[in-house]
N, C-alpha and C positions, 0 to 999 in steps of 0.2 A: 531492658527498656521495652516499654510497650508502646506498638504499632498501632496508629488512631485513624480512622476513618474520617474523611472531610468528602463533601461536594465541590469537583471542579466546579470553577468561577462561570455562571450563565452567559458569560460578554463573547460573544463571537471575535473571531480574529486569532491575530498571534499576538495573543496577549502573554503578561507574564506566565499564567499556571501551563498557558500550553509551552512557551520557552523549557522550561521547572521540566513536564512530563517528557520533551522531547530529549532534554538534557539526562533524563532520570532511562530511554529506550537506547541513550550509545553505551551508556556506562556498564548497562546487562548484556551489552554485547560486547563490548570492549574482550582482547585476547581471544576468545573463544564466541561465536556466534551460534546463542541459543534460540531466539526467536526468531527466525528467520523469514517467519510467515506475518511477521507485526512490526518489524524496521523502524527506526525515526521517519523516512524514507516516506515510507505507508502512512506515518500521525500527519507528517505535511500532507502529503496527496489529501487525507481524508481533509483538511482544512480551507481546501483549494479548491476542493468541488462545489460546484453550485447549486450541486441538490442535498448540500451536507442538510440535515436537521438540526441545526442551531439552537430550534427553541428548545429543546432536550440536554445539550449540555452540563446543565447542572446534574444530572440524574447520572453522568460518568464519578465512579470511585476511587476519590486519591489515599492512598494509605504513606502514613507518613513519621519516621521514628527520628528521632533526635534530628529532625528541621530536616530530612533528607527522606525523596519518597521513595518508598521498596514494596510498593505495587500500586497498579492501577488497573480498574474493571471498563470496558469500553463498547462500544458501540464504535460502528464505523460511516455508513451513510444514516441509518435508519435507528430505532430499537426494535426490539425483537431479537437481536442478534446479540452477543458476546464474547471479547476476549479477555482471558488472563494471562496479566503482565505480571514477572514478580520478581525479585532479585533473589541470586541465590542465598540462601538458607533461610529462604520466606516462606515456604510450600504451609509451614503452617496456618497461613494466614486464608487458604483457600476454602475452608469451612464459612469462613465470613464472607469471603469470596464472592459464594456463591449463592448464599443470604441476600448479601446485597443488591446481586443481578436480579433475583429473583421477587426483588420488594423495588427493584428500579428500572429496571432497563426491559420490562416484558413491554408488549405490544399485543392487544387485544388479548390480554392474561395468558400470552405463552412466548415463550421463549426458546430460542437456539443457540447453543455456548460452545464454545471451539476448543477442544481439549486434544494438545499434544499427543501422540501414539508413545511418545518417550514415558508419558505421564502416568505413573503407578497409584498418583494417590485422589487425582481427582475423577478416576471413573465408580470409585468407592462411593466418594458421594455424591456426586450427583446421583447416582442408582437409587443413595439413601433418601433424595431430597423426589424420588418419582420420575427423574429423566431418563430417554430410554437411548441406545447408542443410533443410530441413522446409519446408512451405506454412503453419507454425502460425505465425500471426504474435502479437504482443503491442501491441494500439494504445492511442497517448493522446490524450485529448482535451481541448480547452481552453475554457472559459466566459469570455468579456469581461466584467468584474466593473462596470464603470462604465455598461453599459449596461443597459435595459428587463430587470427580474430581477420584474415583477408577475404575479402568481397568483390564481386564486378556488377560495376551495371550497368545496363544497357543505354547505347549510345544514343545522345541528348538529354540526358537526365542528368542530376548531378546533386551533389548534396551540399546542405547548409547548416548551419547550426540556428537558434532562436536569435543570437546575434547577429549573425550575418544576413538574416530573410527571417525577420519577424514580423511577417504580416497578419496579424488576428482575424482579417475578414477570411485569408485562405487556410488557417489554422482552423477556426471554426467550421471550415466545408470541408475537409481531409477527416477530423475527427467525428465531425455530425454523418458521413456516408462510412466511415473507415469501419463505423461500430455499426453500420448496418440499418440507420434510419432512415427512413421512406424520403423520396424527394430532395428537394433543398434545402439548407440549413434557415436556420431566422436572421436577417441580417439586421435588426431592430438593434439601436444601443444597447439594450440591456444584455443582449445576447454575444452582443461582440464585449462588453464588462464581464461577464460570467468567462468569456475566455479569458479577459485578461488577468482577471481573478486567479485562473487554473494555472496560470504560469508566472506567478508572483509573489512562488513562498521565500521567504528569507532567506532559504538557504539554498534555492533552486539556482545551478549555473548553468545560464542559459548558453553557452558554448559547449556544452555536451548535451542540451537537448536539439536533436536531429531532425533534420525534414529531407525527404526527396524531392528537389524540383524535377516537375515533369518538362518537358520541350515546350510547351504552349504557356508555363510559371506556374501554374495550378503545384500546390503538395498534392504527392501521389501517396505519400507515405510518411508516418511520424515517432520518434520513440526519445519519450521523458526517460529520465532516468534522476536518482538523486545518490550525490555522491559528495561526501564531506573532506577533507584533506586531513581531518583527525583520526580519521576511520582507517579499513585497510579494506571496503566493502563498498560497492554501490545496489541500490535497487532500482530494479526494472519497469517503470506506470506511466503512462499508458502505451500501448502498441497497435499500431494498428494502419488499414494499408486502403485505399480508394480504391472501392469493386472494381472501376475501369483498368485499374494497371496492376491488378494481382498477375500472380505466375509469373513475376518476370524478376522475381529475388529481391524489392523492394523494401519489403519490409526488414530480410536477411540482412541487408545492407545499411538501415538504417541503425537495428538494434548492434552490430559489433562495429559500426563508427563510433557509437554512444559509447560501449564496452571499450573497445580500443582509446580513446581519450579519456576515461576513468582511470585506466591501466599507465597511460602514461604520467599524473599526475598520485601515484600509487597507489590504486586499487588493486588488490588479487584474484575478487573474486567478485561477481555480480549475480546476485538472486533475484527469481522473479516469482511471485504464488501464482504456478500453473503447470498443468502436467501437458500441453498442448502438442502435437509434433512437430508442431511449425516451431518449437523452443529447441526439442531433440536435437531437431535433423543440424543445425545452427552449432550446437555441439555441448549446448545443457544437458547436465544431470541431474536425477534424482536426487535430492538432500533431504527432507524432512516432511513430513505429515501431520493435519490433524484432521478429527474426525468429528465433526457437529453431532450434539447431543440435543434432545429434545424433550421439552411437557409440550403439549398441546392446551394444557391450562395451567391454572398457580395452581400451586399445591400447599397446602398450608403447612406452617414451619410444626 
């Protein structure tokens, strides 16, 4: 049976085809966890964000054989950028692949494609199509979920989950300084919608995403996390901790409450794509890589 190429649906949202793709990122992970750097986990986040490129959609590649998809080419905020998804014993289909990235997904005629370190067959050709390898790598890191996930924090703080203290006006001001943006956040409708947006994918449970209340009710600190009950896996998006109250294990505390309530509804293990030491020291490892490949322009087939 042969594998056909279609255009994801242009319609923003959780529409069907994204349901179709995010059903088609558990199934390649199912038993054995390949992609660990592209999760269902990651297809939500990317859907949730506010600055996703929507009008570009249609330009992601569904490949699809007997009514079931076994690969997909993506983007994630922007293009310029790509990953390949594939099920196994698809690797054949990466020759098209990377055609397709290459005729859709460029930005400003160049492109950068995220190839596995495991990956034997796609640094072939992309070499063959003129991309050349980068020092940027993309790592992932992994949390033993069955083990020591205990934390303290400092007195008058105390933590919440999205349920129990889900206020979007101080969700919006923990994440707009947490990632390091000048000033204060926008408190404009649209702005407090773009948060609500960011915590209202389908499959987001919001009692395992985390806040530190500070003493004064400000979040000091915050960590998403996405975890399915069909899975044996969560992932880790976003993290991040208010310049005022770093150094004082905030953030530490936020991500292994997150981890520790994944674990007890059966998760084994939590991934996050980041080699950071603030992930290390917490008690992640190293699990997998990939390494961006690059043209600076198209290059004709």
């Amino acid at each position: 049976m042969t594998a056909a190429v279609r255009s994801y649906t242009s319609s923003a949202g959780f529409t069907d085809d994204f349901h179709r793709v995010r059903d088609f990122l558990v199934r390649i992970n199912q038993g054995e966890v390949t992609k660990s750097g592209f999760l269902w986990g990651r297809w939500e986040w990317m859907f949730s964000l506010p600055y996703l490129d929507t009008g570009a959609l249609s330009r992601i590649g569904v490949w699809e054989e007997g009514g079931e998809i076994v690969a997909v080419v993506t983007y994630e905020a922007d293009t310029g950028v790509a990953w390949f998804l594939t099920d196994r014993g698809h690797a054949f289909l990466h020759q098209d692949m990377l055609r397709y990235a290459l005729d859709n997904l460029t930005r400003n005629g160049a492109i950068k494609v995220l190839i596995e370190d495991t990956d034997d067959d796609l640094p072939r050709i992309a070499a063959a199509h003129g991309l050349t390898r980068t020092q940027d790598i993309q790592p992932n890191s992994a949390l033993d979920l069955t083990g020591d996930l205990s934390y303290r924090l400092p007195d008058g703080y105390r933590i919440a989950s999205l349920t129990d203290d889900g206020d979007l006006h101080r969700l919006n001001r923990v994440l707009h300084r947490g990632f390091n943006n000048p000033g204060d956040p926008p408190e404009t409708p649209e702005a407090i919608q773009k948060r609500r947006t960011s915590v209202s994918g389908p499959h987001l449970n919001r009692d395992l995403n985390i806040t530190v209340v500070a003493p004064d009710g400000e979040y000091a600190a915050y960590c998403g996390i996405w975890y399915d009950p069909a899975t044996d896996y969560a992932y880790v998006e976003p993290v991040c901790t208010d310049p005022a109250h770093r150094r004082r294990g905030l953030g530490r505390a936020a991500v292994l409450e997150a981890a520790r309530r994944c674990g007890q509804l059966g998760a084994k293990v939590a991934y996050v794509s980041s080699d950071q030491q603030f992930y290390y020291s917490i008690g992640f490892v190293p699990h997998s890589s990939g390494t961006w490949w690059e043209t600076p322009r198209r290059i004709p087939r």
